[in-house]
C-alpha positions in Angstrom: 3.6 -19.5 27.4 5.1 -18.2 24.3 8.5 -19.3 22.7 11.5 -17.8 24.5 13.2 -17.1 21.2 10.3 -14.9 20.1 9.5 -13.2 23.4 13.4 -12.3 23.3 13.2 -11.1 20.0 10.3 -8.9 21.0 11.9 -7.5 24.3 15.0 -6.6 21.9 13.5 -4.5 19.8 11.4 -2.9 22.4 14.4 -2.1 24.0 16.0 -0.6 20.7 12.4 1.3 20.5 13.1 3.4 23.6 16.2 5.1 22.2 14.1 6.2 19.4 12.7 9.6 19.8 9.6 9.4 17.9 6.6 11.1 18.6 4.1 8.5 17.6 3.2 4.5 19.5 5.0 2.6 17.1 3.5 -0.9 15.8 4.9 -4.3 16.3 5.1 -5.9 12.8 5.7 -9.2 11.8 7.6 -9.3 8.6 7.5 -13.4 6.5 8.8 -14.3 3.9 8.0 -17.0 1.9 9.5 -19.7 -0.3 8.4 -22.7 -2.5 5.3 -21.2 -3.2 3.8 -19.9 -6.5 1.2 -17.1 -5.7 0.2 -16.2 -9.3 -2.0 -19.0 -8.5 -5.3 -17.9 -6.4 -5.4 -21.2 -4.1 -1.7 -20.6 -2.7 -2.3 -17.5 -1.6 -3.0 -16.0 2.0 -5.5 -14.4 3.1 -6.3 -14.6 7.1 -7.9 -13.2 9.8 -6.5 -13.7 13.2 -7.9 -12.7 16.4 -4.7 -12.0 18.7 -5.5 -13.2 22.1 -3.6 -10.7 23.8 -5.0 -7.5 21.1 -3.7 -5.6 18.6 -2.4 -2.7 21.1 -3.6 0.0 18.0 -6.6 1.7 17.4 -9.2 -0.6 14.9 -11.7 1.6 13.4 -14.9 -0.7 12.1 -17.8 0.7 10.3 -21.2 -0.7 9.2 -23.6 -0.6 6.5 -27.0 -0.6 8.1 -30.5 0.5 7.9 -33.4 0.4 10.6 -33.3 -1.1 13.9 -29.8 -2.5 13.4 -28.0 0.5 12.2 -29.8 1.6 15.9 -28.3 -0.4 17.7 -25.1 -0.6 16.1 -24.3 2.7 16.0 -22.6 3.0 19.6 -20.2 0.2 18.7 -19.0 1.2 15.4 -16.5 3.9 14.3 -18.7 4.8 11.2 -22.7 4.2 9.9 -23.3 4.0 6.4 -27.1 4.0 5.5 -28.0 2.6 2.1 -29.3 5.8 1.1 -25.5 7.1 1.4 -24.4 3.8 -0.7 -25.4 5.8 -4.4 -23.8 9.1 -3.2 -20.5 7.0 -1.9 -20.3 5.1 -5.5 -20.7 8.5 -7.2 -17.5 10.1 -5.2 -15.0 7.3 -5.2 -11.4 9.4 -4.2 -14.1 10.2 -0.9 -15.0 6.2 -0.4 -11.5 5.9 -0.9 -10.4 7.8 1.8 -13.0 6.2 4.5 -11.7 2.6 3.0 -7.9 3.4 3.5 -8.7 4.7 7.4 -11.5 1.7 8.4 -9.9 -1.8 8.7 -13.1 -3.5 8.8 -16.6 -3.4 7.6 -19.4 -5.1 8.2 -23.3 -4.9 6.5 -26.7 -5.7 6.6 -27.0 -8.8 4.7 -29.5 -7.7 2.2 -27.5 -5.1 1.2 -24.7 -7.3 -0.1 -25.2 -7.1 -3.2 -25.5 -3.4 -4.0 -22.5 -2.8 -1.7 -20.8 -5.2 -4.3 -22.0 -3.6 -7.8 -21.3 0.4 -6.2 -18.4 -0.3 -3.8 -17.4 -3.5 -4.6 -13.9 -2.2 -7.0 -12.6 0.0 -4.1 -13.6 -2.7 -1.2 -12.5 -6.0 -3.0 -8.6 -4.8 -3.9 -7.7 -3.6 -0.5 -9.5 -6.6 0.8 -12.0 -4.9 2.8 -15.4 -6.5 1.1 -17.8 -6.3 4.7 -19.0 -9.4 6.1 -22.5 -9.8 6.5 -24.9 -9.7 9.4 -28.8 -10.6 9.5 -30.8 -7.5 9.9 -31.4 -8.6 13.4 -28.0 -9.1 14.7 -26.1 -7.9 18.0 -23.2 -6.7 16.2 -21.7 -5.5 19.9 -19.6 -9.0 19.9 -18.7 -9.3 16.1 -17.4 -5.7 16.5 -15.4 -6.1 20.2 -13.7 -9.5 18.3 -13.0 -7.4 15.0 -10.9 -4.7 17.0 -8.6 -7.5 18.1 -8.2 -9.2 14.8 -5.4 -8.7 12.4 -5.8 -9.3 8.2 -2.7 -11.6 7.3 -2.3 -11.2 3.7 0.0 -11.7 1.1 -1.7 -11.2 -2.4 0.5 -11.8 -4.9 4.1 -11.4 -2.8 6.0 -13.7 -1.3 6.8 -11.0 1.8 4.6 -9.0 3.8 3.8 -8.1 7.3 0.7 -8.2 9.8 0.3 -6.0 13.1 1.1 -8.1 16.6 0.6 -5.8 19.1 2.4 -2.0 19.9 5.1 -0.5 21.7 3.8 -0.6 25.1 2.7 -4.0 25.5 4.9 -6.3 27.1 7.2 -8.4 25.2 5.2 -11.5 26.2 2.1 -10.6 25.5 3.4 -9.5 21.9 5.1 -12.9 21.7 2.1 -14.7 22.2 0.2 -12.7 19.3 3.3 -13.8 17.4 2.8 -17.4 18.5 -1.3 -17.4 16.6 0.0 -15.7 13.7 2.6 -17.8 13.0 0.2 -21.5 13.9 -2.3 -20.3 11.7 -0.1 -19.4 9.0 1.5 -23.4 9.0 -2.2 -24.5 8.8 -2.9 -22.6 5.7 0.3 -22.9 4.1 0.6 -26.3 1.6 3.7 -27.4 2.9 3.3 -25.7 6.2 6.3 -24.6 8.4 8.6 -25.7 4.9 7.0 -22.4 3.0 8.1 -20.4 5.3 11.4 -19.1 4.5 11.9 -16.1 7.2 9.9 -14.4 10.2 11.1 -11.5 11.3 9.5 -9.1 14.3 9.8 -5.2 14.3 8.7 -1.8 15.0 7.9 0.7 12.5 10.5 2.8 13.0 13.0 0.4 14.3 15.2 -2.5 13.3 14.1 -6.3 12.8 15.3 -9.1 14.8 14.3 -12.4 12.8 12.7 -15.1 14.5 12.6 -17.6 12.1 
């Protein structure tokens, strides 16, 4: 069961949602704020990712570097197959790998090919903190990708606010709250001083107001 003060929090600003008229499913965000922490250094900062248990609500578009049998079998589960003979032509037309980067929230790769993802694609990947995980050249990807569409990146960089996804408009405020709940558990267990570097949680939608929950 999730907090009562965050699952009202949630079913308050879904209710503000509905006298919205916007023609797009809005997110739920969560919005933190930190204090007491310095993230100009590396070691303080956060960077997370956090399977919800109840999903992310929103579309997750994965895509895979592959070659051979596994980009075969891989291809029915990901949004988007990159073969390494496309890795060269990608590196060579950056504003296009930019574009795929910006629209894919996760990739993954064959293992071996690692290190020339890193040397071609490696300066748009690593900024936006999409450098792919790697997978042997035999792997079932099927469960690695199913897990990935559920998972959110909780990030901060170098700012003391920002915001992860915890679900969408049409989930119920429960099932939003408990998304919430992970985020905000894994957070303390990262954080130095836990729950005390935390100066603020607050939930929203995109288009809507916030209702702070911490």
């Amino acid at each position: 069961m999730a907090d009562k003060k965050i699952v009202d929090a949630v079913e308050k600003i879904l209710e503000e949602s509905k006298k919205l008229d916007r023609k797009f499913k809005q997110n739920v965000d969560v919005v933190i704020n930190l204090k007491n922490v310095d993230l100009s250094i590396p070691k303080n900062r956060v960077d997370e990712e956090i399977i919800l248990p109840k999903g992310r609500g929103s579309e997750t578009k994965v895509a895979i570097f592959a070659s051979g049998e596994l980009a075969l079998k891989s291809k029915k589960h990901v949004d988007l197959l990159i073969k390494p003979e496309e890795i060269e032509d990608l590196s060579g037309d950056k504003k296009a790998f930019k574009k795929i980067a910006d629209s894919h929230h996760f990739f993954i790769a064959e293992a071996p090919l690692m290190p020339t993802i890193g040397k071609t694609l490696g300066t748009v990947l690593g900024p936006r903190g999409k450098m792919p995980r790697p997978v042997p050249p035999n792997a079932d990807v099927s469960g690695l990708v199913k897990n990935l569409r559920n998972t959110v990146k909780l990030r901060s960089k170098g700012n003391k606010t920002f915001h992860t996804v915890a679900g969408n408009e049409d989930m119920s405020g429960e099932d939003i709250a408990e998304n919430i709940d992970v985020i905000i558990k894994r957070l303390d267990g990262v954080l130095e001083r836990g729950h005390m570097n935390i100066g603020s949680v607050h939930v929203k939608t995109t288009m809507g107001p916030s209702e702070r929950i911490i």
